[in-house]
PyMOL Python script that loads the backbone (N, CA, C, O; Angstrom):
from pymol import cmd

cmd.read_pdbstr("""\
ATOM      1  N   UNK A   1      52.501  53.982 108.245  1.00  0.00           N
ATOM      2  CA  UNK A   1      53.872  54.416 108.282  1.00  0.00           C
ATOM      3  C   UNK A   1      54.776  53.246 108.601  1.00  0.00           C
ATOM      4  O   UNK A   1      54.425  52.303 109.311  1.00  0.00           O
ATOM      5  N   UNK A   2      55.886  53.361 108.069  1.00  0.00           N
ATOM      6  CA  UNK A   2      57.039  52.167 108.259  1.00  0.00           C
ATOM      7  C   UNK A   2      58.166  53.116 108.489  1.00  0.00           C
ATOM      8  O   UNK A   2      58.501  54.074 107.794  1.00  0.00           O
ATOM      9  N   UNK A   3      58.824  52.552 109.887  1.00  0.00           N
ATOM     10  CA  UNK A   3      59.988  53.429 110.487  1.00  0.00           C
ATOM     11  C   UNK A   3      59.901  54.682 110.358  1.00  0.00           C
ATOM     12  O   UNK A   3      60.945  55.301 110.154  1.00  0.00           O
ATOM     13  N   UNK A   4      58.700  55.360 110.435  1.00  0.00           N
ATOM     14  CA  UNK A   4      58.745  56.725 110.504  1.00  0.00           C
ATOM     15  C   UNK A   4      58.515  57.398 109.203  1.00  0.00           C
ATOM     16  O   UNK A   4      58.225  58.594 109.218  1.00  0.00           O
ATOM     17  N   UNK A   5      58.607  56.795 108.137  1.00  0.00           N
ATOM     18  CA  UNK A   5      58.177  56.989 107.113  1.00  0.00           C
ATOM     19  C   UNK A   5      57.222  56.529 106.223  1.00  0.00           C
ATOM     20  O   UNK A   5      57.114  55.328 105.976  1.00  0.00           O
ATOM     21  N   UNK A   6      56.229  57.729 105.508  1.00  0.00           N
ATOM     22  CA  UNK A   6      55.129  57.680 104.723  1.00  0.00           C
ATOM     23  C   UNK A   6      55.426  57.032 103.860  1.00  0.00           C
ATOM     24  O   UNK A   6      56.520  57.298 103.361  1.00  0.00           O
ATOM     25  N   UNK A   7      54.593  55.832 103.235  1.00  0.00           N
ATOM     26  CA  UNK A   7      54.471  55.144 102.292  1.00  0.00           C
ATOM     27  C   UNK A   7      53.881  55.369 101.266  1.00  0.00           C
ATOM     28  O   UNK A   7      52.732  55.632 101.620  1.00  0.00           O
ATOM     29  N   UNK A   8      53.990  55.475  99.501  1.00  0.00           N
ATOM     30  CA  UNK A   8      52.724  56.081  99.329  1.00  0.00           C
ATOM     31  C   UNK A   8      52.242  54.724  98.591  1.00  0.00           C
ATOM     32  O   UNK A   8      53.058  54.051  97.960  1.00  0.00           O
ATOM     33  N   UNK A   9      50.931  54.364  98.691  1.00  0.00           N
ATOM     34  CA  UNK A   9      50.544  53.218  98.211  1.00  0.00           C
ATOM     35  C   UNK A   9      50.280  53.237  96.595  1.00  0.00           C
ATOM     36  O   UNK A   9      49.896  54.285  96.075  1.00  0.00           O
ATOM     37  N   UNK A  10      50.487  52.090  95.830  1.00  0.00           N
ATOM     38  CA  UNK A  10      50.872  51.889  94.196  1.00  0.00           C
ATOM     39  C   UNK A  10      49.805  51.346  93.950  1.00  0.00           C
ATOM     40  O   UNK A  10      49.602  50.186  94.309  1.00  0.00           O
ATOM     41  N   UNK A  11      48.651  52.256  93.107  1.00  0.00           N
ATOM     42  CA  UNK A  11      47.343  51.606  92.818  1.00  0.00           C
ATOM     43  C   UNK A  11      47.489  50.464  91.816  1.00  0.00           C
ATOM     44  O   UNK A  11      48.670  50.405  91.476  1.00  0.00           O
ATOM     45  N   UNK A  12      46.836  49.643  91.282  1.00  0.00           N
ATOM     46  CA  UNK A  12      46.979  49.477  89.914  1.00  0.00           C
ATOM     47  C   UNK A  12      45.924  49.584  89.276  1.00  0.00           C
ATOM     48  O   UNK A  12      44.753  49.722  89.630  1.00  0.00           O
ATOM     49  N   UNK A  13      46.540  49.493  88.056  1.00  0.00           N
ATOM     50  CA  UNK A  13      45.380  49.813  86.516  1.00  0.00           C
ATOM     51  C   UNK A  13      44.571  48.863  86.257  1.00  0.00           C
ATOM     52  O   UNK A  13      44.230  48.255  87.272  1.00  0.00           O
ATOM     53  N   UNK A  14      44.071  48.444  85.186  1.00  0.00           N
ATOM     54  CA  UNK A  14      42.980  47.423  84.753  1.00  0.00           C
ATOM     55  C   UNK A  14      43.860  46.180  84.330  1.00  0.00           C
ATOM     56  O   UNK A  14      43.550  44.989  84.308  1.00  0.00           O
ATOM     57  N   UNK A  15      44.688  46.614  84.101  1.00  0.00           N
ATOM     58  CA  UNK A  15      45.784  45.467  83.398  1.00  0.00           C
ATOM     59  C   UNK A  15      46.297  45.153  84.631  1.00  0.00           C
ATOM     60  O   UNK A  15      46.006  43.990  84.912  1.00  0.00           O
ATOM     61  N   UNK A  16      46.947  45.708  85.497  1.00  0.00           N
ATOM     62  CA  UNK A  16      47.802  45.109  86.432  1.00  0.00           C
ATOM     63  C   UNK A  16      47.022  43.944  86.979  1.00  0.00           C
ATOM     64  O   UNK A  16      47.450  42.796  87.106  1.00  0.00           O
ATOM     65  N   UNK A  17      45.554  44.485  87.357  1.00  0.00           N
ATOM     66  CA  UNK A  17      44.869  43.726  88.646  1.00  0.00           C
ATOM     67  C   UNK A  17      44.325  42.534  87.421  1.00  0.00           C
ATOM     68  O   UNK A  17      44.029  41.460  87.944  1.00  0.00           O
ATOM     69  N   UNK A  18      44.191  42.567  86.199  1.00  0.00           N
ATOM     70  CA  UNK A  18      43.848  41.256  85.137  1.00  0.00           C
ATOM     71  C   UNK A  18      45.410  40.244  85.629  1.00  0.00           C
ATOM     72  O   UNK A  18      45.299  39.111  86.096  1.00  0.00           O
ATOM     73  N   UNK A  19      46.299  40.689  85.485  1.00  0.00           N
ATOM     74  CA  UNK A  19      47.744  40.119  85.727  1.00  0.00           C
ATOM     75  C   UNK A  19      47.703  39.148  87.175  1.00  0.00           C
ATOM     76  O   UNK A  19      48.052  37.985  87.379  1.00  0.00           O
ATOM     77  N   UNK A  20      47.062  40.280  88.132  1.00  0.00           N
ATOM     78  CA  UNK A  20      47.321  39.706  89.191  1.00  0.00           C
ATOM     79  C   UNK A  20      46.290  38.547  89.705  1.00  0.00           C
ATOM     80  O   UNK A  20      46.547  37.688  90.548  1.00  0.00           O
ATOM     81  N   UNK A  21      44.617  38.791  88.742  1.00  0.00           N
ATOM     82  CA  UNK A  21      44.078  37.867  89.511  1.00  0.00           C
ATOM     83  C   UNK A  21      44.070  36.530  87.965  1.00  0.00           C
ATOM     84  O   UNK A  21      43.181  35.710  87.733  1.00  0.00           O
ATOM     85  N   UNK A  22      45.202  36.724  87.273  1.00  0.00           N
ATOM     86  CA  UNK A  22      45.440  35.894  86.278  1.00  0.00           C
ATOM     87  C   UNK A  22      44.120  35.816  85.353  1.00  0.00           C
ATOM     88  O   UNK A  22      43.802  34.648  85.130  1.00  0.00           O
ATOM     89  N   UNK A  23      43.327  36.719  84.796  1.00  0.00           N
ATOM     90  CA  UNK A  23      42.123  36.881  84.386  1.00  0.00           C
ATOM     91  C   UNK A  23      42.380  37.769  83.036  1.00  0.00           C
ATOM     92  O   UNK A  23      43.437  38.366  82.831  1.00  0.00           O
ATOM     93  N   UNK A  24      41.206  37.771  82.099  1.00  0.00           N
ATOM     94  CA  UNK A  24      41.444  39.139  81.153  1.00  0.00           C
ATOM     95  C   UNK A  24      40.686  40.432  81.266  1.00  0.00           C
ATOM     96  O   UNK A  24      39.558  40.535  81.749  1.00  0.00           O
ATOM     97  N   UNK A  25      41.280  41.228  80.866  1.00  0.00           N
ATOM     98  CA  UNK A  25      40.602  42.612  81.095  1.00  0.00           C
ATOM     99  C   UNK A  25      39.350  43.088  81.120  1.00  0.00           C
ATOM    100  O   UNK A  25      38.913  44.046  81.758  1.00  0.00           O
ATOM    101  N   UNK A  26      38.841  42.415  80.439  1.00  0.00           N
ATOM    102  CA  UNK A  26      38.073  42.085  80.389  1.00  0.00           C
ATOM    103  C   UNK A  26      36.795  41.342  81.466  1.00  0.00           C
ATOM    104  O   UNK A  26      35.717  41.879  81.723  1.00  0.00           O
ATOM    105  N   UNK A  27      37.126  40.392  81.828  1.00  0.00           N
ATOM    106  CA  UNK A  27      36.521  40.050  83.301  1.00  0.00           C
ATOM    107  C   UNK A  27      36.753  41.086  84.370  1.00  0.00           C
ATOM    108  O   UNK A  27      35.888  41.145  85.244  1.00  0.00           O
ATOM    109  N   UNK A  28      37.767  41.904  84.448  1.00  0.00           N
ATOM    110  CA  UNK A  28      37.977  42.548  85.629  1.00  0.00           C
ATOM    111  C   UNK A  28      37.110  43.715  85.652  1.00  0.00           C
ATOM    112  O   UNK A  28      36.560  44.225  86.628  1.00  0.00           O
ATOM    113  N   UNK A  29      37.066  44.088  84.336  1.00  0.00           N
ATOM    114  CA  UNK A  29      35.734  44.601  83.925  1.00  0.00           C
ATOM    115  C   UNK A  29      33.943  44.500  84.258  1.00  0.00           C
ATOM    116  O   UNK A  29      32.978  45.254  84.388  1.00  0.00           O
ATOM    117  N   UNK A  30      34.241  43.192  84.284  1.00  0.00           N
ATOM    118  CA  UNK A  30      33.172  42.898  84.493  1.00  0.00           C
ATOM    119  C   UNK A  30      32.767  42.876  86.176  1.00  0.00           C
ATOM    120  O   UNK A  30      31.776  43.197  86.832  1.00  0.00           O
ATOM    121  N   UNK A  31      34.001  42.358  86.449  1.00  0.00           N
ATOM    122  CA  UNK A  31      33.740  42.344  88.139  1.00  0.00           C
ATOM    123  C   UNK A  31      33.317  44.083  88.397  1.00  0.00           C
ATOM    124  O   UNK A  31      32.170  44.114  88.840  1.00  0.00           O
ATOM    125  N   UNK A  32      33.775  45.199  88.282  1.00  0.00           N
ATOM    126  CA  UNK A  32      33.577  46.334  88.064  1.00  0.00           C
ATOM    127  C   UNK A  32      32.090  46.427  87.675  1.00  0.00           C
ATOM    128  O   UNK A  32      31.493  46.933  88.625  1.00  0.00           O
ATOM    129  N   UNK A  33      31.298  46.158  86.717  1.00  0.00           N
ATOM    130  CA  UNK A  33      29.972  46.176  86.960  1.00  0.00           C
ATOM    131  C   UNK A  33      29.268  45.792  87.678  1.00  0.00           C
ATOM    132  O   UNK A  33      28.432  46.578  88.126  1.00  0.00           O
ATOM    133  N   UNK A  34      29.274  44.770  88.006  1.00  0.00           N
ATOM    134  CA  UNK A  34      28.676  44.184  89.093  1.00  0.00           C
ATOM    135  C   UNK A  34      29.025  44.144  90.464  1.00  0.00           C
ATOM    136  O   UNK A  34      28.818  43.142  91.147  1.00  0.00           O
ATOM    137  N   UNK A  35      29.628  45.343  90.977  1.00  0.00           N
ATOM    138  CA  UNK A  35      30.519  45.903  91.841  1.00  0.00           C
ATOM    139  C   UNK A  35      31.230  44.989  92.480  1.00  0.00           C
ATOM    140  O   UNK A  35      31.352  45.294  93.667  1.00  0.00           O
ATOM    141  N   UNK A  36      31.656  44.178  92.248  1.00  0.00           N
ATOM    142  CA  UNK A  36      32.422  42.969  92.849  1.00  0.00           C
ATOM    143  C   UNK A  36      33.951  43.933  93.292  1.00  0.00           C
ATOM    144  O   UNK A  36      34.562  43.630  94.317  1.00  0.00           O
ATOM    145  N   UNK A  37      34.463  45.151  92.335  1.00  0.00           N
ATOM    146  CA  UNK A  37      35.598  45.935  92.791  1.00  0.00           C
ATOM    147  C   UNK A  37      35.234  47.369  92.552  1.00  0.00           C
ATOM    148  O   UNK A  37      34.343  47.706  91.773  1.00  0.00           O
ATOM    149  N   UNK A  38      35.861  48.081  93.159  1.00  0.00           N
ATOM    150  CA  UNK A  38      35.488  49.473  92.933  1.00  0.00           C
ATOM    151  C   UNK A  38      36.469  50.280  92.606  1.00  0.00           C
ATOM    152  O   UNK A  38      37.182  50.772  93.481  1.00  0.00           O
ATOM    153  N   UNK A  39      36.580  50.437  91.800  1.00  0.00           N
ATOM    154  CA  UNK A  39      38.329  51.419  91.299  1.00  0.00           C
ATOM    155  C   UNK A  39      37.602  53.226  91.670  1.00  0.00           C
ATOM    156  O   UNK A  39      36.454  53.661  91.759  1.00  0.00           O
ATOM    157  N   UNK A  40      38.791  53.760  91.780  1.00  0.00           N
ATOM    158  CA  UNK A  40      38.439  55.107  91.705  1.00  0.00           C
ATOM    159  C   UNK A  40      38.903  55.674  90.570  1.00  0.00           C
ATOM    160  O   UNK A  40      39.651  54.955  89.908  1.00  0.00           O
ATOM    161  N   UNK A  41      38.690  56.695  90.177  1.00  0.00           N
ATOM    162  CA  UNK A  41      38.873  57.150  88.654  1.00  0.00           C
ATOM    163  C   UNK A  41      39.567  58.695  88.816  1.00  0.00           C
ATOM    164  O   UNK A  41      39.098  59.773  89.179  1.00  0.00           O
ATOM    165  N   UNK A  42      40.839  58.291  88.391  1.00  0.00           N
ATOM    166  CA  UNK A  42      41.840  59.791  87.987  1.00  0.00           C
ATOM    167  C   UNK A  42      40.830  60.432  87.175  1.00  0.00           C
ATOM    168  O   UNK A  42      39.970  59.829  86.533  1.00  0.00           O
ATOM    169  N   UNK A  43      41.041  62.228  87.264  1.00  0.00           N
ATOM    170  CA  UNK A  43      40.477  62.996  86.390  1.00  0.00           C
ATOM    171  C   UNK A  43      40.348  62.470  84.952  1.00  0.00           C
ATOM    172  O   UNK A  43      39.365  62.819  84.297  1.00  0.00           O
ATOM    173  N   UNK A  44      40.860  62.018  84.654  1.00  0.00           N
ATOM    174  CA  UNK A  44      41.016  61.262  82.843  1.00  0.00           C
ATOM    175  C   UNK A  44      40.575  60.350  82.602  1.00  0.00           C
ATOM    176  O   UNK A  44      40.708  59.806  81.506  1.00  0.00           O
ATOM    177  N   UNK A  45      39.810  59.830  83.698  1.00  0.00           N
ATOM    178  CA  UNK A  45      38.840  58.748  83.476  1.00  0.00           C
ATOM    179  C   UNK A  45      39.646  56.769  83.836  1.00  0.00           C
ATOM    180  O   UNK A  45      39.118  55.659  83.767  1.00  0.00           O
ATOM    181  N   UNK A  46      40.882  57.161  84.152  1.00  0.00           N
ATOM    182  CA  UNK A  46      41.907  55.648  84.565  1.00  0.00           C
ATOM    183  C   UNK A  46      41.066  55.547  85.764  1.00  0.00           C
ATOM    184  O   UNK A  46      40.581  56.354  86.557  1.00  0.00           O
ATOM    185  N   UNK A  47      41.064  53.774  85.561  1.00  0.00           N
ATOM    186  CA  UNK A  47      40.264  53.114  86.876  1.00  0.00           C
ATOM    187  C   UNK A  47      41.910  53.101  87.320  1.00  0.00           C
ATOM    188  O   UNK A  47      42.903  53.140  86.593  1.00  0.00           O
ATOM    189  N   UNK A  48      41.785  53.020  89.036  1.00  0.00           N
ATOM    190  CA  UNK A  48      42.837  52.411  89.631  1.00  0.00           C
ATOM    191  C   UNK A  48      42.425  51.894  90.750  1.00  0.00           C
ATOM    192  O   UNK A  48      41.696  52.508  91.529  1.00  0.00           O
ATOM    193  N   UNK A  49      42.919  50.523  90.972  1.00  0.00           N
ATOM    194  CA  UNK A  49      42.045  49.677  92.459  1.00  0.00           C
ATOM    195  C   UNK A  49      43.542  49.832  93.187  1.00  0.00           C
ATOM    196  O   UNK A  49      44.647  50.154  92.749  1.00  0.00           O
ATOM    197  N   UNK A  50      43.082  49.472  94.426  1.00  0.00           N
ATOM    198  CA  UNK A  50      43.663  49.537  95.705  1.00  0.00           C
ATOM    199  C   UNK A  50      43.647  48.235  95.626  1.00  0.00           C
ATOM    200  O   UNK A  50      42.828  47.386  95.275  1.00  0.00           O
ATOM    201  N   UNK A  51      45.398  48.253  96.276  1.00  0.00           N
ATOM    202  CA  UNK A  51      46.113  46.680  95.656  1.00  0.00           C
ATOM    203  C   UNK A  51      45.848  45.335  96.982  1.00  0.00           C
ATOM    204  O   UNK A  51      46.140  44.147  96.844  1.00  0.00           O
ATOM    205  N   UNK A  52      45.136  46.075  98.388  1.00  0.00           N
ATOM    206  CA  UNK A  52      44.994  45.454  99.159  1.00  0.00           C
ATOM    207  C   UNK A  52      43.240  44.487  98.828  1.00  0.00           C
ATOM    208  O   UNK A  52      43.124  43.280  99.042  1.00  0.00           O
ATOM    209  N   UNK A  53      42.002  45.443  98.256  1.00  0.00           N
ATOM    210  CA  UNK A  53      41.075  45.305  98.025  1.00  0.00           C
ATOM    211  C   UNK A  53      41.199  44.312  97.173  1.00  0.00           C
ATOM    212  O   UNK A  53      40.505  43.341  97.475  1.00  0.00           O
ATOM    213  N   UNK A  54      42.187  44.134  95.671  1.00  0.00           N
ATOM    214  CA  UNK A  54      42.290  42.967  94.897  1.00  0.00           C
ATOM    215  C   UNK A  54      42.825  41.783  95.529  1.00  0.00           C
ATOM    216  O   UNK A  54      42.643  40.606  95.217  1.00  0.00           O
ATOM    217  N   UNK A  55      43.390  42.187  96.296  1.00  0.00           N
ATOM    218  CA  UNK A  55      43.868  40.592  97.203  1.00  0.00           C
ATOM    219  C   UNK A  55      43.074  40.418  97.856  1.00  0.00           C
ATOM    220  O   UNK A  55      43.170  39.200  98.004  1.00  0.00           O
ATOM    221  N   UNK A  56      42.402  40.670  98.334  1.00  0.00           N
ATOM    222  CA  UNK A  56      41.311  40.414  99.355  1.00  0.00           C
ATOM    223  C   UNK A  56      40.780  39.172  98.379  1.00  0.00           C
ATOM    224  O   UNK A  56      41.016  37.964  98.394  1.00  0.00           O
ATOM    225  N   UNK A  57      39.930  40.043  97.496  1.00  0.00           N
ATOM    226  CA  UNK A  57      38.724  39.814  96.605  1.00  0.00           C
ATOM    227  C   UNK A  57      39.427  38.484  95.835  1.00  0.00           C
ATOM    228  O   UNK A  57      38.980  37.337  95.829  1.00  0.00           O
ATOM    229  N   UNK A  58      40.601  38.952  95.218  1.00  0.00           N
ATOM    230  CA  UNK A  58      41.077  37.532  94.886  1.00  0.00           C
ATOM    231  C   UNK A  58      41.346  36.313  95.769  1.00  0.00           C
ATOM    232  O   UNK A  58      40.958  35.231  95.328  1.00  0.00           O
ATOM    233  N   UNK A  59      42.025  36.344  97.088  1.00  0.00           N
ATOM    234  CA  UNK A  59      41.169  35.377  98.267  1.00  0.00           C
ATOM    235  C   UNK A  59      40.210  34.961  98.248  1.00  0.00           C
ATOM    236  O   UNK A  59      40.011  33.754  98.105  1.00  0.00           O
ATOM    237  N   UNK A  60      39.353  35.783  98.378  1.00  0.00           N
ATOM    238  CA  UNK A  60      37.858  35.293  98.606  1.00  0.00           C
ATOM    239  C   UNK A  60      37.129  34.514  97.446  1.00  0.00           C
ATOM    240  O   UNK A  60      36.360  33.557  97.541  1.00  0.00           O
ATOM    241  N   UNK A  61      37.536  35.121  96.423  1.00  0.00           N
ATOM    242  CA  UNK A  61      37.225  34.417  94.912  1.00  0.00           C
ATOM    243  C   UNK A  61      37.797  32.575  94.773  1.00  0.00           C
ATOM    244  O   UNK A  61      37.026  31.734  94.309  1.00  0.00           O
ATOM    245  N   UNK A  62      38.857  32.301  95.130  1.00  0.00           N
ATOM    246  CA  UNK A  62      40.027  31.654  95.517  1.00  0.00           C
ATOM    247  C   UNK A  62      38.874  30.437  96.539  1.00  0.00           C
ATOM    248  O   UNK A  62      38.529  29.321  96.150  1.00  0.00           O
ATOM    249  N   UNK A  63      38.440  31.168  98.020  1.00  0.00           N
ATOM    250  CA  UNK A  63      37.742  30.201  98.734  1.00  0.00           C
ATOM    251  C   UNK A  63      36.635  29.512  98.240  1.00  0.00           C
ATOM    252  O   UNK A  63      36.306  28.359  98.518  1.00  0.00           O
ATOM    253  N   UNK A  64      35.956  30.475  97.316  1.00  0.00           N
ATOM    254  CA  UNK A  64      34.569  30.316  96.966  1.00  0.00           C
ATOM    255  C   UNK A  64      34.732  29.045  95.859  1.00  0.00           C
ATOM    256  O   UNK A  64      33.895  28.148  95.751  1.00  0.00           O
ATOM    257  N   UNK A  65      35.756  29.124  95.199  1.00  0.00           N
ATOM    258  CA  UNK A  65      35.793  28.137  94.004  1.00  0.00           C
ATOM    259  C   UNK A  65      35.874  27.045  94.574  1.00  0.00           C
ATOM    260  O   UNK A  65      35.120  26.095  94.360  1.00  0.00           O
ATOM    261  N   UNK A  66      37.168  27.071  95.675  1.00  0.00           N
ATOM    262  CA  UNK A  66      37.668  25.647  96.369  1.00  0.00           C
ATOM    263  C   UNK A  66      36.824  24.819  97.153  1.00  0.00           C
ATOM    264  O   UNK A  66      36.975  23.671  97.572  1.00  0.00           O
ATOM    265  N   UNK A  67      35.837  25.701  97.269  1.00  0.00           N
ATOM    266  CA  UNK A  67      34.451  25.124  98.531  1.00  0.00           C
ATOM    267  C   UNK A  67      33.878  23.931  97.658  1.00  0.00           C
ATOM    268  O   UNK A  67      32.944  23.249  98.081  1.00  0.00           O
TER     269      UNK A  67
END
""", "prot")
cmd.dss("prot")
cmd.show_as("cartoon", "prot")
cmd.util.cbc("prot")
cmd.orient("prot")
């Protein structure tokens, strides 16, 4: 909550989180198999990740290269 008010958090799609970790849809995909992310899936079958989990993961992705 912020000042008393509910936030509601903004998942994103397969595209957003390709955008965000500057990657193609493909790879993000792939991270998804190999459970590297875990989206949850609307009744209709849309992955949507939790926008804190892609930053994370993109951090950590980020350290691992720079090492």
């Amino acid at each position: 909550m912020h000042d008393g008010v509910a936030t509601k958090k903004q998942y994103l799609m397969t595209t957003g989180v390709a955008l965000r970790a500057k990657v193609s849809k493909e790879t993000v995909l792939f991270w998804v198999r190999i459970g590297k992310l875990s989206p949850i899936r609307t009744a209709s079958g849309v992955r949507l990740f939790d926008p804190d989990e892609v930053d994370r993961f993109i951090r950590e992705r980020g350290e691992k290269r720079s090492a």
